[in-house]
C-alpha positions in Angstrom: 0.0 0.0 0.0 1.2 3.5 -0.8 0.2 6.8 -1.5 2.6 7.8 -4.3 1.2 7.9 -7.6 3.9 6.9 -9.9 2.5 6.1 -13.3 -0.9 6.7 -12.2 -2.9 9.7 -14.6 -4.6 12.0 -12.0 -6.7 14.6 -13.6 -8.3 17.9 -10.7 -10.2 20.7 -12.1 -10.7 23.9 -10.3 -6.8 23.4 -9.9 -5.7 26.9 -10.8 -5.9 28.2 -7.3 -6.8 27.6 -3.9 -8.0 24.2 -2.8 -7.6 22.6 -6.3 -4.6 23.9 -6.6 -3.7 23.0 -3.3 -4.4 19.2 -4.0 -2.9 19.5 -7.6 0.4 20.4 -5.6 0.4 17.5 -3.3 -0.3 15.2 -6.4 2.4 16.6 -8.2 4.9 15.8 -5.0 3.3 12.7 -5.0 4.6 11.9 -8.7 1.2 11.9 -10.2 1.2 12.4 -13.8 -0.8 15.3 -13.1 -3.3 17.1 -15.7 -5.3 20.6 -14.5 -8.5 21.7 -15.7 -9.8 25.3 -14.8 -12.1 28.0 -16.6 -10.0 31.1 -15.8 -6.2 31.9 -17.7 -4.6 31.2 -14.5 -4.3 27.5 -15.4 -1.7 27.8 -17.8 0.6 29.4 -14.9 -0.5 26.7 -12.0 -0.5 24.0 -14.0 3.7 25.1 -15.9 4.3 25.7 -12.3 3.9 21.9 -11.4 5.5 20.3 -14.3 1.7 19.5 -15.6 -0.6 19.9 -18.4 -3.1 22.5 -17.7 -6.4 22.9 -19.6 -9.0 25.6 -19.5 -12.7 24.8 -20.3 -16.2 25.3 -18.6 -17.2 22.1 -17.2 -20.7 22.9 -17.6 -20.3 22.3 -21.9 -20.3 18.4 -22.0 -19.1 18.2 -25.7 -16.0 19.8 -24.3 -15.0 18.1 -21.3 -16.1 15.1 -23.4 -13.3 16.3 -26.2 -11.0 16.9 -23.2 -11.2 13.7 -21.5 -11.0 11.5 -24.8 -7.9 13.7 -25.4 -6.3 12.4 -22.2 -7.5 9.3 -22.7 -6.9 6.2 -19.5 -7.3 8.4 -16.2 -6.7 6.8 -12.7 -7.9 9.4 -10.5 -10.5 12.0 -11.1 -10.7 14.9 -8.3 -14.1 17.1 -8.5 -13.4 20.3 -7.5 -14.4 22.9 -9.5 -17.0 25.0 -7.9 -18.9 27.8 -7.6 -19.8 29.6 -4.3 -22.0 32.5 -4.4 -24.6 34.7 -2.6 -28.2 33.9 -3.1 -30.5 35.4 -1.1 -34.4 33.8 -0.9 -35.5 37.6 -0.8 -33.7 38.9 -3.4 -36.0 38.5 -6.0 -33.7 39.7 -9.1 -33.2 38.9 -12.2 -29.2 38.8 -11.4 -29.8 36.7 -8.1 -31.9 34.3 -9.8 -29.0 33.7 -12.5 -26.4 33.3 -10.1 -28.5 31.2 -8.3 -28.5 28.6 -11.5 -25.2 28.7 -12.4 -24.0 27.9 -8.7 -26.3 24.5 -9.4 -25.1 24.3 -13.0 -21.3 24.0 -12.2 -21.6 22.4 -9.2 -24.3 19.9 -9.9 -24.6 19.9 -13.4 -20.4 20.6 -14.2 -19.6 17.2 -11.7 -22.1 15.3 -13.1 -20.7 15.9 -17.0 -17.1 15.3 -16.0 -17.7 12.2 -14.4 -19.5 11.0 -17.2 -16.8 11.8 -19.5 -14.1 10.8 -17.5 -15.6 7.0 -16.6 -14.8 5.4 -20.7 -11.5 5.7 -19.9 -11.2 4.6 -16.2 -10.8 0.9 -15.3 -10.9 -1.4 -12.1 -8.9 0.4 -9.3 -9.9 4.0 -10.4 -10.6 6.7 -8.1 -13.2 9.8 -8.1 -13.3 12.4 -5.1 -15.3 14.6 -4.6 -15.2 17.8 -3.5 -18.1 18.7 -1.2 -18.1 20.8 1.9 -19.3 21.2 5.8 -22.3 23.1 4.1 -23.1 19.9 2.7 -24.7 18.8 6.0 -25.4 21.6 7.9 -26.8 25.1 6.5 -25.6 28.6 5.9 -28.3 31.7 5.5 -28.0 33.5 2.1 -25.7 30.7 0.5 -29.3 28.1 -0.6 -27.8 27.8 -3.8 -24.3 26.7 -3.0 -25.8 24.8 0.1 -27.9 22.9 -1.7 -25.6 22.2 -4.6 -22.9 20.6 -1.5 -26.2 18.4 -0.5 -26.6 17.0 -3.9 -22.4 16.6 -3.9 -22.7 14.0 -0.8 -25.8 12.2 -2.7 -24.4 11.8 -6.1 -21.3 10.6 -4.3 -23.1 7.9 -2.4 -25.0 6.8 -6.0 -22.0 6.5 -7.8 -20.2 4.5 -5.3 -23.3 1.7 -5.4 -23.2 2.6 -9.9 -19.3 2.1 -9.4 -18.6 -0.1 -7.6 -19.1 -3.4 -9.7 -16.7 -1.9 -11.6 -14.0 -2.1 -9.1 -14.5 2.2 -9.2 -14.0 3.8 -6.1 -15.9 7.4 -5.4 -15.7 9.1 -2.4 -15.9 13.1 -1.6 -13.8 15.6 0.8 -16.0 18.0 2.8 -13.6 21.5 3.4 -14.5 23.7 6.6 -13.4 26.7 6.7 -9.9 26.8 4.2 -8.1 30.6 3.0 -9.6 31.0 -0.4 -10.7 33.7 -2.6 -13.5 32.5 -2.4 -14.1 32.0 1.3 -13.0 35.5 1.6 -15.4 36.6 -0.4 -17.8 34.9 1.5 -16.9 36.3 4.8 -17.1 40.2 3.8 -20.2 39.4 2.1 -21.6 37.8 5.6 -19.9 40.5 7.7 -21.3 43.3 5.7 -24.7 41.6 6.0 -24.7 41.2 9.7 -23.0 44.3 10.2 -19.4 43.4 12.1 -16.0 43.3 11.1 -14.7 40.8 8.9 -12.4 39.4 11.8 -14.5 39.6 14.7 -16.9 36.8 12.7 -14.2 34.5 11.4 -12.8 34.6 14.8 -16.3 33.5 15.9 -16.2 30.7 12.9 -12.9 29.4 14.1 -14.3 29.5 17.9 -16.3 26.9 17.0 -13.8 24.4 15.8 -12.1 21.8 18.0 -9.0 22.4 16.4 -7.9 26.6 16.3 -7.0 27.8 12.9 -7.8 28.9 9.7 -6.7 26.4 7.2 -4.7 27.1 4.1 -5.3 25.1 1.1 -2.1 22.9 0.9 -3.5 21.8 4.6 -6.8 19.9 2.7 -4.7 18.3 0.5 -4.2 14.8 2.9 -7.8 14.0 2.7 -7.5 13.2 -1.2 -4.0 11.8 -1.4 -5.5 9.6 1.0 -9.3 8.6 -0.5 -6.7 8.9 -4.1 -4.8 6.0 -2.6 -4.4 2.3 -1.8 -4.8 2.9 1.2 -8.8 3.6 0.9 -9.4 0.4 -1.0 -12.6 -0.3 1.1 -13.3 3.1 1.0 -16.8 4.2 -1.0 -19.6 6.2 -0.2 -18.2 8.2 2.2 -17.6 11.9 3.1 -14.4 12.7 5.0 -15.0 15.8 7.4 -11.9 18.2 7.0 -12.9 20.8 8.9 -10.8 20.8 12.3 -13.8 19.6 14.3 -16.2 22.5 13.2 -19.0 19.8 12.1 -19.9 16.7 14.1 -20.0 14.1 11.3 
């Protein structure tokens, strides 16, 4: 049993900065021949950084990723993490909110669902997916329904692909983040600061407060979870969402 990945094709979108990028570092000192996949120009700099071949697409045009993933052809390890995570407030009745609103579910949902598809003709017995869910996935978070809800349907597409899978000797398996330095946490937290009125560090002081382990984590701290799940060592591993969250969520 090992967790290097030597000869073994591992393919993470949302890879050109923080937690996929994080991961698609650890791969990369893990030996992985390592492919990136991101929708922003930022790719091509992560993914020459890392010795890797970077791609930029939407993951939400299935023709595409299709294109893409027959392009790389045999893939050993697939790591969901593209994502989007937006405010979506149920009494904001615009026409903006309502868009955001979809395309949170669209790449999240929608996006995981179409490169999993495209990714499975070309994985064999002993392959790996992970995905990337989060402590919102079993708990909620006033003005985020859309992302919520799109981390719900994360943890229950992971547990029907492991029983789809499985006779196919296809592990799947999903990472749920707490509270990690992203852009896009940070959004997050002046969005709910400016809501609720305090400073930005008096309420992630009170997030961290609640964790049994103090800290804010940065993204190359996630990365263990999926190197693990990624691994031999999870063999008898399906189904299952590993908490990473420093104790914030009981699981």
């Amino acid at each position: 049993m090992s967790v290097d990945f030597i000869g073994r094709k591992v393919l993470v979108t949302g890879s050109s900065r923080g937690i996929g990028l994080g991961i698609a570092r650890a791969f990369a000192a893990a030996d992985a021949d390592l492919y990136m996949l991101a929708d922003d120009p930022g790719i091509d700099t992560a993914a020459s950084g890392l010795d890797a071949r970077g791609y930029r697409a939407d993951i939400t045009n299935g023709p595409a990723i299709t294109a893409l993933l027959d392009g790389i052809g045999r893939l050993d390890v697939l790591i969901n993490n593209a994502g989007l995570e937006r405010l979506t407030p149920i009494d904001d009745a615009g026409f903006d909110n309502e868009t955001v609103f979809r395309r949170v579910l669209e790449i999240n949902v929608v996006g995981t669902f179409l490169v999993t598809r495209a990714a499975l003709p070309h994985m064999r017995a002993g392959g790996r997916i992970v995905n990337t869910a989060s402590v919102w996935g079993r708990v909620a978070e006033p003005l985020f329904g859309a992302y919520v809800a799109s981390k719900h349907a994360v943890i229950g597409l992971t547990k029907t692909w492991a029983k789809e899978l499985g006779p196919r000797g296809i592990n799947v398996n999903a990472v749920a983040p707490g509270w990690v330095r992203t852009e896009a946490s940070m959004r997050s937290l002046r969005l709910m600061a400016e809501r609720s009125g305090v400073a930005e560090q008096p309420l992630l002081d009170d997030i961290i407060s609640h964790q049994a382990l103090p800290g804010l984590m940065e993204p190359d701290d996630i990365a263990g979870p999926y190197l693990f799940l990624a691994s031999d060592l999870a063999v008898n591993v399906t189904g299952q969402t590993l908490g990473a969250d420093r104790g914030e969520v009981p699981w």
